[in-house]
C-alpha positions in Angstrom: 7.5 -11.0 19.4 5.8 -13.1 17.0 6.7 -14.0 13.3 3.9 -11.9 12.0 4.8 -8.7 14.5 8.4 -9.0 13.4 7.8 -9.1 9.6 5.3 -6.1 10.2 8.0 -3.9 11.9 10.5 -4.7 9.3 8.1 -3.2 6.6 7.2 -0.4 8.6 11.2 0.3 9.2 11.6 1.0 5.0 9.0 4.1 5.0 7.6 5.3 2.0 10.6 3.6 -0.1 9.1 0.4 0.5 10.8 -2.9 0.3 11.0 -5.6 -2.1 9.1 -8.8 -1.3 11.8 -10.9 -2.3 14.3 -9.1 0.2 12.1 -9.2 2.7 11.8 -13.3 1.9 15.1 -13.7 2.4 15.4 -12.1 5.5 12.9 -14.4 7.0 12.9 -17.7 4.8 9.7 -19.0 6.6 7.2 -21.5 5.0 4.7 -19.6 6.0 5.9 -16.2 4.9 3.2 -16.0 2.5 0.7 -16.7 4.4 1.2 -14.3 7.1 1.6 -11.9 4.1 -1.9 -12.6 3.5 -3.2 -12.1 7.1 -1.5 -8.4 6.9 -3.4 -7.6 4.0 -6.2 -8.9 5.2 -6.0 -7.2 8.8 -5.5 -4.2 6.3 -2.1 -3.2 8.0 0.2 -3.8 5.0 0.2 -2.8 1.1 1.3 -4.9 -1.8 2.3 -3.6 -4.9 4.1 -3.3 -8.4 6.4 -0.9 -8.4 8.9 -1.2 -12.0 9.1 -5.2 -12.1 9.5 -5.9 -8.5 6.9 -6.6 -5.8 7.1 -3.8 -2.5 4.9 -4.1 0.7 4.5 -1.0 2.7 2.7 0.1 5.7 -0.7 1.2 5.0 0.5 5.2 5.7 3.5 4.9 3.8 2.0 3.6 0.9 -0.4 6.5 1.0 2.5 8.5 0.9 4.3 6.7 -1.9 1.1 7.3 -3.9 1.2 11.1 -3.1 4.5 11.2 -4.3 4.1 8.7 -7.8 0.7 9.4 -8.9 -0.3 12.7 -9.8 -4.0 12.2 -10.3 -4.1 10.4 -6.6 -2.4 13.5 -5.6 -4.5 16.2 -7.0 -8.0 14.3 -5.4 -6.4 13.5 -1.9 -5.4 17.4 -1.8 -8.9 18.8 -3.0 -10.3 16.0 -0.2 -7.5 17.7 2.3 -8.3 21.6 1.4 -11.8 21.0 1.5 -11.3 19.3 5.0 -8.9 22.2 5.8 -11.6 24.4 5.3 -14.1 23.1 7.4 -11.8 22.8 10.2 -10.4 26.5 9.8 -14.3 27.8 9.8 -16.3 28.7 12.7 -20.3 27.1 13.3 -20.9 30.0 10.9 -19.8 27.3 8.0 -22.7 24.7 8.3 -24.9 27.5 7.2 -23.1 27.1 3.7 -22.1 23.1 4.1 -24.9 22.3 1.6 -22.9 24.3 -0.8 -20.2 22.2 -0.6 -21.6 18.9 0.3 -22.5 17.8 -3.4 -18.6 18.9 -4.5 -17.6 17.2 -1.2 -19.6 13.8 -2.0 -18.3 13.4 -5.5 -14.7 14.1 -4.6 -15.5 11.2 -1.8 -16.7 8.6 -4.6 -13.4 9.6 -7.1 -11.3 8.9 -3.9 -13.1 5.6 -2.7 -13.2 4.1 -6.6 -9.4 4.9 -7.3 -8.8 3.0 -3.8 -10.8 0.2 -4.5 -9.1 0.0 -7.9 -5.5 0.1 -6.4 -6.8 -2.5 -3.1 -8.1 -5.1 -6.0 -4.3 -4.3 -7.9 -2.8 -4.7 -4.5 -4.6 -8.5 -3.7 -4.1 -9.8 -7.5 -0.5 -8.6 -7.9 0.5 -10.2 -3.9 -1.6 -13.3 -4.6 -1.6 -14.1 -8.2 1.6 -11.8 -10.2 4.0 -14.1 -11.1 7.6 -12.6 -10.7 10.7 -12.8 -10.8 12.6 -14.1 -7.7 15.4 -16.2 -8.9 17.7 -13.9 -10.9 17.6 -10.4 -11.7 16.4 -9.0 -14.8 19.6 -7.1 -14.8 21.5 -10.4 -14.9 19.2 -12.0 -17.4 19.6 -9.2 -19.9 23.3 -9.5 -19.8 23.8 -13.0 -20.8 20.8 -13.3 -22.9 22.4 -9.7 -25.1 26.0 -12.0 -24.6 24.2 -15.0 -26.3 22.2 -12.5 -29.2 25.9 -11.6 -29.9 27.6 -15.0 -30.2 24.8 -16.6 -32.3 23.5 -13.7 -34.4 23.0 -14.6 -38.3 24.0 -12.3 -40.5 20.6 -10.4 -40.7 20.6 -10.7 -36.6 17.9 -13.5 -36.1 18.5 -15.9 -33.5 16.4 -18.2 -32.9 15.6 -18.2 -29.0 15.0 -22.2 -28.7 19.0 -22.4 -29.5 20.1 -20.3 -26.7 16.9 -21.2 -23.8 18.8 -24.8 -22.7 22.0 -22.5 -21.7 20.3 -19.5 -20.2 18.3 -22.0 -18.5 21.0 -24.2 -17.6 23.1 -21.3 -15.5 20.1 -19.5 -13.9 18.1 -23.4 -13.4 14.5 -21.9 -15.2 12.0 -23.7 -16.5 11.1 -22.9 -20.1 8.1 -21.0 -19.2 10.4 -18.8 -17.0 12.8 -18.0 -19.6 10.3 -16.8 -21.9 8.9 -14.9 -19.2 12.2 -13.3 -19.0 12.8 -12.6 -22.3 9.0 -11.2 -22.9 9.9 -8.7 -20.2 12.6 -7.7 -21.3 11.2 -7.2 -24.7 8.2 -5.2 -23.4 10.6 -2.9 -21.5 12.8 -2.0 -24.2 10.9 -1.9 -27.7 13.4 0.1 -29.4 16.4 -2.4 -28.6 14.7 -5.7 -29.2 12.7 -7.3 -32.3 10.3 -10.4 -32.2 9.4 -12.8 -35.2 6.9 -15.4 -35.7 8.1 -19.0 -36.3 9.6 -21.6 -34.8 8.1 -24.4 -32.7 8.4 -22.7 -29.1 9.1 -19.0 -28.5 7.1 -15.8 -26.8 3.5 -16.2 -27.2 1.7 -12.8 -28.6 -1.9 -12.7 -29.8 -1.8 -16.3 -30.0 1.3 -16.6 -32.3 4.3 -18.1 -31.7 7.4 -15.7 -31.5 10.4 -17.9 -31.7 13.2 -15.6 -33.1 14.6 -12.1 -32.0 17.1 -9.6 -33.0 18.4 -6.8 -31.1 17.8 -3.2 -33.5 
């Protein structure tokens, strides 16, 4: 069985659930693993996307089930697309009297499907070929000793400034800078209500062109 063949049937094994890109890396470890990635998207037999902060690949049925099951507006226009086929099916030649009742409902229901696929098949190629993401430590494990750290070198009104605690993050995990602020922006984005940016500083998180170089947790 070839590489490609093998990596296919491993993806097709984890069903609707999906499995992580970065699992499914390990498993194999192959310098061409992205590569043949690319050939099963572009054979159209796999699916990349985002699912929370991770990267999944699915089957191209299984991700049509995923997307049943997660997005209620692909939902609702697959099932008007399935009753309306239901319908047709269930009817005897009798129907074609009547199908030019139904065709202009039936043709714009088409086009809703066909633009929200093209949508997620354009998400798909720029999130496998061009997302960075995170494949060296966990956010999990990230949050925990970057909240240790906020701890240990909080000022009395809670600043820290996140230059004094990148070289040690970065140090244990090995990340660049650009990956620690990557860390820390996620992190910041998924939890609002716990974390607080300020401008200053001569590095930091980089929002609407100002540098952010001192946080707080709330």
């Amino acid at each position: 069985m070839s590489n490609k063949d093998d990596i296919f049937d491993t993806i097709n094994s984890f069903g609707s659930v999906g499995i992580k890109k970065t699992e499914l890396k390990k498993n194999y470890n192959k310098e061409d693993f992205d590569v043949i990635l690319n050939e099963l998207i572009d054979e159209d037999r796999i699916c990349i996307s985002k699912k929370g902060t991770f990267l999944y690949c699915w089957n191209k049925e299984s991700y049509l089930s995923y997307l049943i099951n997660s997005d209620l507006k692909f939902k609702c226009i697959y099932e008007s697309m399935s009753n309306i086929q239901n319908k047709i099916n269930d009817y005897s030649d009798s129907v074609f009297k009547y199908i030019e009742n139904i065709e202009g409902e039936l043709i714009a229901l088409k086009n809703s499907f066909n633009n929200i696929v093209d949508k997620i098949n354009d998400s798909n190629l720029k999130s496998a070929r061009s997302i960075e993401f995170f494949n060296s430590v966990s956010l999990d494990d990230f949050k925990e000793n970057f909240d240790k750290m906020l701890m240990q070198k909080s000022s009395s009104i809670g600043w820290v400034d996140l230059s004094s605690i990148k070289n040690e993050i970065c140090q244990i995990y090995d990340l660049t800078d650009n990956e620690f602020y990557n860390y820390v922006s996620t992190i910041v984005e998924m939890s609002p209500e716990n974390y607080e940016l300020s401008s200053g500083g001569y590095e930091g998180v980089v929002l609407r062109g100002i540098i952010h170089g001192f946080v707080r947790r709330i």
